[in-house]
Structure formats: structure tokens, C-alpha cells
C-alpha positions as CSV (number, residue, x, y, z in Angstrom):
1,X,72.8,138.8,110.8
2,X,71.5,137.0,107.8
3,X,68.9,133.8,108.2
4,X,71.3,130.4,108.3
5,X,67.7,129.0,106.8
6,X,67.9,131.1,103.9
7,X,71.8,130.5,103.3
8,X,71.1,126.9,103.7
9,X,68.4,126.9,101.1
10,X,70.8,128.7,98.5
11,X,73.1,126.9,99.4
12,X,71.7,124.0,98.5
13,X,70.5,125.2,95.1
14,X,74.2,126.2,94.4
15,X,74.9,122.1,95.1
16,X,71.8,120.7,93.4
17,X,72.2,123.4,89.8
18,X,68.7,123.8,90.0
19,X,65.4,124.8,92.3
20,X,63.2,122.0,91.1
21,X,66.4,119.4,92.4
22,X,67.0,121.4,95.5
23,X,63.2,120.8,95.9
24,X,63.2,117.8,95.8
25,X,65.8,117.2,98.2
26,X,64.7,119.5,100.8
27,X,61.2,118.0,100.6
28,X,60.0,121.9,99.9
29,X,58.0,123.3,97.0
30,X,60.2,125.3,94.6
31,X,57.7,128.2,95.1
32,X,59.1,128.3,98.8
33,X,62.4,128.4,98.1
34,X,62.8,130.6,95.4
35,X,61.0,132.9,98.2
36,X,63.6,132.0,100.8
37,X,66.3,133.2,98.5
38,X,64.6,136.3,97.4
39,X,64.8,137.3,100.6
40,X,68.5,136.4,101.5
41,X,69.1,138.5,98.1
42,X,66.9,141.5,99.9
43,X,69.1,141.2,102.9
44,X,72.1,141.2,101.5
45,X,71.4,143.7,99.1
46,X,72.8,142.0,95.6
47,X,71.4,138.9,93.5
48,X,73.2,135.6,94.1
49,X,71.8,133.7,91.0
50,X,70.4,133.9,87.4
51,X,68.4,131.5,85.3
52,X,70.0,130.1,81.7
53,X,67.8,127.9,80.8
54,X,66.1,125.6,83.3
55,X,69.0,125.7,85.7
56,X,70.7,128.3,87.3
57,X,73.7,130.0,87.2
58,X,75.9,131.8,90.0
59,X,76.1,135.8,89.5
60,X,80.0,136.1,91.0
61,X,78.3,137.4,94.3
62,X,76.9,134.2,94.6
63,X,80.0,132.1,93.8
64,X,81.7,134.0,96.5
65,X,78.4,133.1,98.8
66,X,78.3,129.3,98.0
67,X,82.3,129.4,99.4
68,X,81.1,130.8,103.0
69,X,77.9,128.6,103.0
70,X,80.5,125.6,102.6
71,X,82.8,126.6,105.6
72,X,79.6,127.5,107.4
73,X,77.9,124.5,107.0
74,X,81.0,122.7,107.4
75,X,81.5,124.0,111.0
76,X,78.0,123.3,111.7
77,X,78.3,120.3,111.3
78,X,81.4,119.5,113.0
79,X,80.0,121.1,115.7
80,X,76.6,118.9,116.2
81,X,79.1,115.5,115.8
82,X,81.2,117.2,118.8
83,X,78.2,118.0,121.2
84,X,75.5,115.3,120.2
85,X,77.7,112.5,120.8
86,X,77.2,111.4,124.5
87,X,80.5,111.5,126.5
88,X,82.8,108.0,125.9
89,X,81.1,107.3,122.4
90,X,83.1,106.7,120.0
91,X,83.7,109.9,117.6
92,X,83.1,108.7,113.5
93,X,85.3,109.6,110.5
94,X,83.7,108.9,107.9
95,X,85.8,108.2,104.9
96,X,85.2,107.9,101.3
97,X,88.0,105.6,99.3
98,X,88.6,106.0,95.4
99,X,88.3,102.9,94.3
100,X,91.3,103.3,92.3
101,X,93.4,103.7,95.3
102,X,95.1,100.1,96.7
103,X,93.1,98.7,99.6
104,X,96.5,98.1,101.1
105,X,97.1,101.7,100.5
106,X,94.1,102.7,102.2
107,X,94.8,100.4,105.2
108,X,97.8,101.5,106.0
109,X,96.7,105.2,105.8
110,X,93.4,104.5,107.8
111,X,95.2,102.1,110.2
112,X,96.3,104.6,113.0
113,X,93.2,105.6,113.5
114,X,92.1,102.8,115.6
115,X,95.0,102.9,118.0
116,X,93.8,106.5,119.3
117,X,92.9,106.6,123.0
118,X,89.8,108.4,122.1
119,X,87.6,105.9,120.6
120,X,86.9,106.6,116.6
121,X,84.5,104.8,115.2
122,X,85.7,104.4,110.7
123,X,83.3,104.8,108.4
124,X,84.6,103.5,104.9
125,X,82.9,104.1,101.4
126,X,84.2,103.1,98.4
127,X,83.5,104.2,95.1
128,X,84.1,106.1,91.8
129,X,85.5,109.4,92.6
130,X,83.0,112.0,91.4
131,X,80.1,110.6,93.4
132,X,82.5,110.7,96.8
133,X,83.4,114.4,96.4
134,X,79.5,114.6,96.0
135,X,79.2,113.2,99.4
136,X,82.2,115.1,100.3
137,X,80.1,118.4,99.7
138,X,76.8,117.3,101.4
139,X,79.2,116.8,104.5
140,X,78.1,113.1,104.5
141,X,81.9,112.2,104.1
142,X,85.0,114.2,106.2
143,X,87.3,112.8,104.2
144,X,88.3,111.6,100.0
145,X,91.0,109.6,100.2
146,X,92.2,109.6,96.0
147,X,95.1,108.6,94.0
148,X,94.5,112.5,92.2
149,X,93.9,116.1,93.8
150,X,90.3,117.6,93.6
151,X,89.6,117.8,89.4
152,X,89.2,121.6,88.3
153,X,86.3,120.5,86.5
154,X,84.2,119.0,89.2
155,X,82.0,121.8,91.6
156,X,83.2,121.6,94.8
157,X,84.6,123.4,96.9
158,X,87.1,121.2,98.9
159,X,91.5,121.2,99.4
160,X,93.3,118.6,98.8
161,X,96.0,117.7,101.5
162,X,99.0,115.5,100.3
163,X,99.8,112.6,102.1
164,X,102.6,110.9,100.0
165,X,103.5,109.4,96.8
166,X,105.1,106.0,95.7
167,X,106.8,104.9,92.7
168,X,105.6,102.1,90.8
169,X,106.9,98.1,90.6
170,X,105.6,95.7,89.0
171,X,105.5,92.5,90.2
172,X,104.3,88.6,89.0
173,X,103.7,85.1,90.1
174,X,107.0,83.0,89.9
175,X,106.4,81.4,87.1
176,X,106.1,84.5,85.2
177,X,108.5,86.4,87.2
178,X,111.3,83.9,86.1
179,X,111.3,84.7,82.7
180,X,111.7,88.0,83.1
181,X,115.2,88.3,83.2
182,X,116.1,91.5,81.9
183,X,113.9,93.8,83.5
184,X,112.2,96.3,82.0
185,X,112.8,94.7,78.6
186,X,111.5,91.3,79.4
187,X,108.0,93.1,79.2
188,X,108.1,93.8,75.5
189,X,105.2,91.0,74.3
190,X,104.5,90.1,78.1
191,X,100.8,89.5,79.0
192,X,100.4,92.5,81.8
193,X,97.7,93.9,83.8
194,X,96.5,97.9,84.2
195,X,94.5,100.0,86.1
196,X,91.7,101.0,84.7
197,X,91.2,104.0,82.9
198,X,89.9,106.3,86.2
199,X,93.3,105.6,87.8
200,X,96.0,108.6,87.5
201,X,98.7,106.4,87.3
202,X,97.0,104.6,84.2
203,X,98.3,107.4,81.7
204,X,101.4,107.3,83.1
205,X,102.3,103.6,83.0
206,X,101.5,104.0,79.1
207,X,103.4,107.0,78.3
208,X,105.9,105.1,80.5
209,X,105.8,101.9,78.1
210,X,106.0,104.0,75.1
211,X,109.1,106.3,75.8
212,X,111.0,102.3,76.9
213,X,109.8,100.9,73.0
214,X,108.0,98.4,74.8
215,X,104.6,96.9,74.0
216,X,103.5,94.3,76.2
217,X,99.9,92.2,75.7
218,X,97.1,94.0,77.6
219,X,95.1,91.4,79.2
220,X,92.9,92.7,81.6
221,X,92.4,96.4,83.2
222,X,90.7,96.6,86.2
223,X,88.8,99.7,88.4
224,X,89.6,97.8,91.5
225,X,93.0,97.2,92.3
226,X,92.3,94.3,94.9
227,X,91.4,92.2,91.5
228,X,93.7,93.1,89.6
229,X,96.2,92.1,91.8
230,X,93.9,88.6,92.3
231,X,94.5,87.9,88.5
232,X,98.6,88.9,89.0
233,X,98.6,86.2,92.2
234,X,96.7,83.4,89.4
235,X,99.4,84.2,87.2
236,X,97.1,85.6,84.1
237,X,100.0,88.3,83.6
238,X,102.3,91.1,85.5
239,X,100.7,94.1,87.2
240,X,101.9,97.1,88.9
241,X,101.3,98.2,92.7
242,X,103.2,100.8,94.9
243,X,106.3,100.2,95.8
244,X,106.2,101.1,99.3
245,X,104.2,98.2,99.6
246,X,106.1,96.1,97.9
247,X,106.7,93.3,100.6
248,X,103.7,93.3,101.2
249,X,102.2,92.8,98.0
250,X,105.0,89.8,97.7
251,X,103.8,88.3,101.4
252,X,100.1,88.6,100.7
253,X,99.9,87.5,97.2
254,X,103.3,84.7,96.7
255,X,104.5,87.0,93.7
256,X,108.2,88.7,93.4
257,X,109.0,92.1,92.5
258,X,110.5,92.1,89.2
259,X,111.1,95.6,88.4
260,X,110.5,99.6,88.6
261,X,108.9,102.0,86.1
262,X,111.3,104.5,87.6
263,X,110.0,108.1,87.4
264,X,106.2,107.0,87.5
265,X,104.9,107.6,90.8
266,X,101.2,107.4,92.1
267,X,100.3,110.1,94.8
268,X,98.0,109.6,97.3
269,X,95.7,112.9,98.3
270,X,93.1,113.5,101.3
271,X,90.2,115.8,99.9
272,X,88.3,117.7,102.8
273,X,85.9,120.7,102.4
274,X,87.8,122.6,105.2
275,X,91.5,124.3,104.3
276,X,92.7,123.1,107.5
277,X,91.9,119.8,108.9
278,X,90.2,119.6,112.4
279,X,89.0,116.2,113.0
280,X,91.6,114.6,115.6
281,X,91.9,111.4,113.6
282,X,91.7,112.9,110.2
283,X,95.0,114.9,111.4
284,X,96.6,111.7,112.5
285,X,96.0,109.9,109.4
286,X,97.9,113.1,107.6
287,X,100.6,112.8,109.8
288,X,101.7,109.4,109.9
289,X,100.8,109.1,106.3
290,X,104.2,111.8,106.0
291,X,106.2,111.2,108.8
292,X,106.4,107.4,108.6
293,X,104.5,105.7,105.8
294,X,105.5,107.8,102.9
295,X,108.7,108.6,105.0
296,X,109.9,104.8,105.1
């Protein structure tokens, strides 16, 4: 049996990139843990890292290491929020939310979750979606809700579970939306409203725009899709928003559907660090996010 201390230690480099910033976060001298690994390296009879520079670098050995670390670690922790919480208390799921994806989006998604018999207590973080996948691999999130899978270029070890996918409407305030007659053309010169540039769907829309000939006035792009949609309600120009929310999006903010960018769809992905999701609520979420919300 190897020592779970030592794994955790490398393991923990292999997160940080560095001994001095695994240091620091353990609250350990770098002296120690360099010691640590040595001897996990003893044990298991090959090295698991190398230095360029002043960081250090994964010998494939130690690639294939940092993968079981994370399912370890992973199960670990499941299993001290399974038996620490006192019987009746409610289980959390915590959740990390792009902030790219719509908060209606991640209502509806999330929503089940507090109809379960077994009490779940939800945990919501929103943010940019590098920093969440960085929770995501400390195990301080279970869950990335995003509007993109896992980026190839960001290292952590996680799969991405789809829940669904939308296509895109656009919609505006009724003053607007009544001069837009002849929809998609009526948006040639129109003031309109985009997600900023950390949305998927933002590349899309454009290349969208530029295979119709159209080139509307860009008058705002937004990382939060809650304001942008604020700004479409006030009239300031036309924005886009899933269409399987569309009457909702009509209720909540008095605008009118006014058209389709058909073939442009936004889908919606649940990030976890384990290939097969084990949290009761997380698996409910996945569920009716493809047998009835995305299925409607």
C-alpha cells in the first residue's frame, strides 16, 4: 500500500505546478514535501516529476498518477460528506455556474433538486469558467454547470456530461420588436445586444450574422446574461436567449420573440471530476435536464 499522505502531497503539486505554491497551500515547508514525494517515488519505484525551470513538470508516470490521485481524492471526499453529516441533515451540492450560462437556464436545471425527499442543501457559485474548474479540481465544487465542455487546454482532469442544447431566438421590447417585420432581415443596421466574448455561442451568433449579409449595430456585450437581457427589457436594442425558454423570457421581461438564428444552438454541459456521477441530486439534475427540459 502506498501512503494516501504522500499521494496527497503530489498530488497537490501536480494541481499547484510548483513545490513553493503547494507550500504554501498546505501550510508545509517545501523542504518537507519534496521529502514526502521522494519517498512515494521510492515506493513506487519510478520518478513522478521533473524540474524545467522553477516549476515542475509530470514524467508520463506521473501524469498517469495525478489521474488516480483525482478519482482517489474524489471518493474521499464523497465519502466524509456521506458519513460526517449527522442523520436528517441536509446533504449539499455544491455547484459552480458559468456566468455565461442564463440564470433562467440554471434555474430550471438546478430546480429539481429541491423537491427531493432527501433534503439537499444548493450551494451556487458563479463565476468565470477557468476559476470554477479550479474549484472543480480542489473538490470544493461537485459540479460546473457551462455553456462549453471541459477546454483541452485547461489542466484538469474532469468529464463533461451533456444535459441538452437549445437553439437561439432573439427577442426585443415592443417597440423594437414592431419594426421588425421581416425577420431575420430586419436586423441588418438594428441596434442588438451580445454575449460577451467568454460565451460559446458568441462566435456563433457572428459567423451566424455574416453567412445572412447582415450587420446590425453592436451596442452592448455583456458577460452576464441576466443584464443583457435587463438592457433588451429597456429597449436599448434586440438580444438573444435560448429558445426553450422563450416564454419565459417574453413573461419575465414584456418583450416578443421576433425570430430564430436557425442552426445556432447553445449547449449546456455538467463538468464533474468523476466519469460517472454519484451524487443523488447531481444525477437528478442530469436526468430531468434530458428527459423533460431539453426534451420539451
Amino acid at each position: 500500500m502506498i501512503n494516501l499522505k504522500h499521494l496527497y502531497y503530489f498530488w497537490t503539486v501536480a494541481k499547484s505546478g510548483s513545490i513553493a505554491a503547494a507550500a504554501e497551500r498546505l501550510h508545509l515547508t517545501p523542504q518537507t514535501i519534496s521529502a514526502q514525494i521522494k519517498l512515494l517515488e521510492e515506493r513506487l519505484g519510478t520518478a513522478l516529476t521533473q524540474p524545467v525551470g522553477r516549476r515542475l513538470k509530470l514524467t508520463e508516470a506521473g501524469v498517469r498518477a495525478a489521474a488516480y490521485a483525482d478519482e482517489i481524492f474524489a471518493l474521499a471526499e464523497a465519502l466524509a460528506r456521506d458519513l460526517t453529516s449527522p442523520g436528517g441533515a441536509a446533504q449539499p451540492l455544491r455547484v459552480g455556474i458559468s456566468d455565461a450560462v442564463a440564470k433562467n437556464v440554471a434555474y430550471r436545471l438546478l430546480a429539481p433538486v429541491t423537491e427531493l425527499a432527501e433534503p439537499v442543501r444548493l450551494i451556487c457559485q458563479e463565476g468565470k469558467l477557468d476559476p470554477l474548474l479550479a474549484e472543480l479540481a480542489l473538490h470544493r465544487l461537485d459540479v460546473v454547470v457551462a455553456d462549453r465542455p471541459l477546454p483541452p487546454t485547461v489542466r484538469v482532469k474532469g468529464y463533461n456530461h451533456k444535459l441538452g442544447e437549445s437553439e437561439l431566438a432573439f427577442f426585443a421590447a415592443p417597440a423594437l420588436a414592431r419594426r421588425c417585420r421581416h425577420f431575420p432581415a430586419c436586423l441588418d443596421g438594428a441596434p442588438l445586444l451580445l454575449p460577451g466574448e467568454d460565451s460559446a455561442s458568441r462566435a456563433r451568433l457572428t459567423d451566424w450574422l455574416e453567412a445572412q449579409r447582415l450587420h446590425p449595430r453592436v451596442v452592448g456585450e455583456f458577460d452576464d446574461a441576466a443584464l443583457m437581457n435587463a438592457f433588451g427589457q429597456a429597449g436599448r436594442g434586440i438580444f438573444p436567449a435560448p429558445a426553450v425558454l422563450a416564454r419565459e423570457v417574453e413573461s419575465q421581461y414584456g418583450v416578443r420573440e421576433i425570430g430564430r438564428a436557425h442552426g445556432v444552438r447553445e449547449t449546456y454541459y455538467a463538468i464533474t471530476g468523476e466519469r460517472r456521477i454519484s451524487h443523488p441530486a447531481l444525477r437528478l439534475v442530469t436526468e430531468n435536464a434530458r428527459d423533460r427540459f431539453f426534451a420539451a
